[in-house]
C-alpha positions in Angstrom: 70.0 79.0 22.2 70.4 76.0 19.7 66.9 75.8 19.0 67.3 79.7 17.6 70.2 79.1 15.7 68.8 76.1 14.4 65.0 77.8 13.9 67.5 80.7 12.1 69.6 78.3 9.8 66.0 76.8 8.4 64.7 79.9 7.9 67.6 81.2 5.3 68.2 77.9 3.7 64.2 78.4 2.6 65.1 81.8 1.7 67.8 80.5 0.2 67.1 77.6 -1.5 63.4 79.6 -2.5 60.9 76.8 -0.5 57.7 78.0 -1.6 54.4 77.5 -2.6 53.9 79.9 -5.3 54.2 78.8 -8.5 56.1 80.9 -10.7 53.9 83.5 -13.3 53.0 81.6 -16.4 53.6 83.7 -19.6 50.5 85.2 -21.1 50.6 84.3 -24.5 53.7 83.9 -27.0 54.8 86.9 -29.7 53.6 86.8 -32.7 54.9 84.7 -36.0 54.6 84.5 -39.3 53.3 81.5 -41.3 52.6 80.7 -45.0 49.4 80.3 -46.1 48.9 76.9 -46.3 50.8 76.5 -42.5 47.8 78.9 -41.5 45.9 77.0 -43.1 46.5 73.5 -41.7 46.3 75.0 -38.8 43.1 76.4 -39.1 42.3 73.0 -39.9 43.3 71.6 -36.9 41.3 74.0 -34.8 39.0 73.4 -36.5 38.8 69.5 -35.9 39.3 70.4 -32.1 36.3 72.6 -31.9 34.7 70.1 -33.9 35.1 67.2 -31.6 34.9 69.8 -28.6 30.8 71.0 -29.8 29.9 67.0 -30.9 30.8 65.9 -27.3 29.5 69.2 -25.8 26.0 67.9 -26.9 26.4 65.0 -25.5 27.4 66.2 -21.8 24.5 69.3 -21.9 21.9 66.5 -22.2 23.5 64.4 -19.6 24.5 67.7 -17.2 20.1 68.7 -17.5 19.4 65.4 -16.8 22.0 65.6 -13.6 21.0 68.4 -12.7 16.8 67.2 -12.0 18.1 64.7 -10.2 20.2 66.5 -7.8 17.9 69.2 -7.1 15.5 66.1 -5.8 14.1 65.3 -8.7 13.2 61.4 -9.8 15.8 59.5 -11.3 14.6 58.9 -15.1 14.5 55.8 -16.4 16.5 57.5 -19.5 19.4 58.8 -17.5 21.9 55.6 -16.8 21.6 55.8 -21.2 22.0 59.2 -21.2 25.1 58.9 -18.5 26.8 55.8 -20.6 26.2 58.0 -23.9 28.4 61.3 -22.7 30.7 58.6 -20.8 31.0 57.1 -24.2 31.2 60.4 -26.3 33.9 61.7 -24.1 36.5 58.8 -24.4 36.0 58.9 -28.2 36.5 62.3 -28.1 39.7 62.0 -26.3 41.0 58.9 -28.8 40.1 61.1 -31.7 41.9 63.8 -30.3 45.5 61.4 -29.9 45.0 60.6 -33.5 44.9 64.4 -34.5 48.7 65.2 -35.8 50.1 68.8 -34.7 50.0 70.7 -38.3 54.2 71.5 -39.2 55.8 74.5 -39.8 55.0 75.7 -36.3 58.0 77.4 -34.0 58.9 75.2 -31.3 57.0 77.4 -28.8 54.0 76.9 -30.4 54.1 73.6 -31.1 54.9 73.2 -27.4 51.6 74.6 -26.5 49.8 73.2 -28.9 50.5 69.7 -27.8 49.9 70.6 -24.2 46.4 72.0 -25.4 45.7 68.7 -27.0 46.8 67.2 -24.1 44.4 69.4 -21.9 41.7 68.7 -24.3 42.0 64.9 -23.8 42.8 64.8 -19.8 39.3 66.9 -19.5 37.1 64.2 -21.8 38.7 61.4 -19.5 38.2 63.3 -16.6 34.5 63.8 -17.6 34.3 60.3 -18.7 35.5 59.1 -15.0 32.5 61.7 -13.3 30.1 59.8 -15.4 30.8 56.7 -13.6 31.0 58.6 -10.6 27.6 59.9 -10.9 26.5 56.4 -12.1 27.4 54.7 -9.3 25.4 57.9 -7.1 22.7 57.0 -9.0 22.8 53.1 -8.2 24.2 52.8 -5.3 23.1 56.4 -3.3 26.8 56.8 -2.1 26.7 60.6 -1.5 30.8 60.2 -1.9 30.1 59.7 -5.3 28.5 62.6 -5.7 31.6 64.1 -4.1 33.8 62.8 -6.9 31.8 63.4 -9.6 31.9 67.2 -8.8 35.7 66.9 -8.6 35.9 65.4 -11.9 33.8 67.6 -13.2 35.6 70.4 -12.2 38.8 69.1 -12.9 37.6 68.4 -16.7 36.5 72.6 -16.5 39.6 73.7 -16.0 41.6 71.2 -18.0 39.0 72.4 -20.9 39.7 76.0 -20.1 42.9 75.9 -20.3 43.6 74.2 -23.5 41.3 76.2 -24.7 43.4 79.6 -24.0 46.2 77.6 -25.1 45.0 76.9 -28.7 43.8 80.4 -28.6 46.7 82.0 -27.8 48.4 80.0 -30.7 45.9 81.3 -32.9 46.1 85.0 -32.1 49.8 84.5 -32.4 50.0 83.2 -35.9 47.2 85.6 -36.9 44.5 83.3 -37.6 41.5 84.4 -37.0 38.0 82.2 -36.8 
């Protein structure tokens, strides 16, 4: 009989307390506000800079994903690809250190200055992410541990979804202050 009151007494403090593992709904996008012309269009200017340093390091991972991806369908290992591996490594840390230099424009509302810096954020935790499943990869490619192999897919997906979600971020601050590119 204790066991059921105490089995009982865990159960409401959950229900009480709200134990669970569901995250609350994030809000899909922010209303709309109005800027002045030249807060649009520093702010174009920042996304633009983003997507800038977003397509320039793009490159660089592409060549270095084709390259990954002969080798992991059984291909030969080129004698190009620890290069090719170093330069996206390389590529994506800078991009990430350009990005921390990169000020959020003013005149923003709080909200969206809020997700602005957790898109830049986002941004830079993929490129390190990315950067780390290069050395993963590397040391698959060295060494033949097939648990690097693991990680680098982890990383590698990890950096996706950072990337995808500062990427709705910034564009949900676009659509939101009407800037359109």
């Amino acid at each position: 009989m204790k066991t059921l009151i105490v089995v009982a007494l865990v159960a409401l403090l959950q229900v009480l307390i709200g134990c669970s593992a569901e995250k609350p709904p994030e809000p899909q996008g922010i209303p709309a506000f109005v800027l002045s012309l030249a807060d649009k269009e520093k702010l174009a200017a920042f996304q633009k800079e983003v997507l800038t340093i977003e397509n320039f390091t793009e490159k660089a991972l592409n060549i270095a994903t084709e390259e990954l991806k002969t080798v992991l369908k059984g291909g030969e290992i080129s004698l190009n690809l620890p290069s090719i591996i170093d330069r996206a490594k390389n590529e994506s840390l800078k991009a990430a250190e350009s990005l921390t230099k990169k000020a959020i424009p003013e005149g923003l509302p709080p909200e969206a200055k809020r997700l602005l810096g957790e898109s830049k954020t986002g941004f830079m935790a993929a490129y390190k992410a990315y950067a780390e499943s290069f050395d993963a990869i590397k040391s698959f490619t060295t060494n033949k541990n097939p648990m690097a192999l693991l990680e680098y897919r982890k990383k590698n997906a990890e950096a996706q979804e950072q990337l995808k979600g500062a990427t709705e971020k910034l564009k949900q601050i676009m659509t939101a202050a009407g800037v359109t590119k």
